[in-house]
C-alpha positions as CSV (number, residue, x, y, z in Angstrom):
1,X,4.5,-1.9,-18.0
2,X,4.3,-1.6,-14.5
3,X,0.6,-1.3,-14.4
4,X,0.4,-4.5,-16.3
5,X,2.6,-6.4,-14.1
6,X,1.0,-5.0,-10.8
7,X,-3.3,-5.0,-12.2
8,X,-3.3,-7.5,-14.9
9,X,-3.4,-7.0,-18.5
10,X,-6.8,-5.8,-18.4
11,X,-5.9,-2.9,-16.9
12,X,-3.0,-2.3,-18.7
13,X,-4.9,-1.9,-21.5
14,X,-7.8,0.3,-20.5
15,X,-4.8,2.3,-19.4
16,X,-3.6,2.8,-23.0
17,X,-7.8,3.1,-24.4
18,X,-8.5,5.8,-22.0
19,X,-6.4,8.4,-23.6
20,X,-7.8,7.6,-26.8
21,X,-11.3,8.3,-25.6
22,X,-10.1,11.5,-23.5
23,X,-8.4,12.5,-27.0
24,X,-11.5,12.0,-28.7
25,X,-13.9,13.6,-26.8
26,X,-11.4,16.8,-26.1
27,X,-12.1,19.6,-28.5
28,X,-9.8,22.9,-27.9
29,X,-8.4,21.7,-24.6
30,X,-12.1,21.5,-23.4
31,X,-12.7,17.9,-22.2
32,X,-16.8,16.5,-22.1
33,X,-16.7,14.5,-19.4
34,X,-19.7,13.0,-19.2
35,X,-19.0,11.3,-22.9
36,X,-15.8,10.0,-21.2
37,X,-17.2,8.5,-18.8
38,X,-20.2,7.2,-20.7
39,X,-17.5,4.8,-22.7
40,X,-16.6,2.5,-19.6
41,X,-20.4,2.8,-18.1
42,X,-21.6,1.3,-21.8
43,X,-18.8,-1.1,-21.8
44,X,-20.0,-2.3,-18.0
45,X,-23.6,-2.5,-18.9
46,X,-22.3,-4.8,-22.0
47,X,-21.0,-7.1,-19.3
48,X,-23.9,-6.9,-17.0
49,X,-26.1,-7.6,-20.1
50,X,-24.0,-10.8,-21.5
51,X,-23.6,-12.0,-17.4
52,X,-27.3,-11.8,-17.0
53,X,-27.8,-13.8,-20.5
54,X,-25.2,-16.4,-20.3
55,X,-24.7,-17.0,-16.7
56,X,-26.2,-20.7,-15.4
57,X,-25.9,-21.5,-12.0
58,X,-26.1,-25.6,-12.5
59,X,-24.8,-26.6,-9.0
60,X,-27.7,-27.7,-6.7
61,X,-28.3,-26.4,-3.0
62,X,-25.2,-27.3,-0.7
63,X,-28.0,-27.2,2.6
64,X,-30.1,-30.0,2.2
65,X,-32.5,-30.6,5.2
66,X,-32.1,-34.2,6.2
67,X,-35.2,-35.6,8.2
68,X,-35.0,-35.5,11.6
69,X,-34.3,-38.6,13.8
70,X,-35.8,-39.6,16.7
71,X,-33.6,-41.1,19.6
């Protein structure tokens, strides 16, 4: 609880997934870490993926080049 009240729920509950992963990919006390870590490394490239799809940037240019006055 104090990981969700200090890091968001988010985190709270990647803390609770990650020892189900660990557990699953632990045979006789012998953990393979690189499947481990594979889990949140497909899970980011999900994100990238659906940001790269889904993101619009709709706002025009704040710097606009105004013509130049003579005086």
């Amino acid at each position: 609880m104090i990981t969700m009240a200090t890091y968001g729920i988010g985190m709270w509950i990647g803390t609770i997934l990650s020892g189900f992963v660990k557990d699953h990919f632990t045979i006789n006390t012998i953990v393979n870490w690189r499947m481990v870590w594979m889990v949140p490394a497909g899970i980011a490239a999900a994100v990238l993926l659906l940001f790269l799809l889904f993101f619009t940037d709709n706002k025009k240019s704040a710097l606009r080049e105004e013509p130049m006055m003579m005086v």
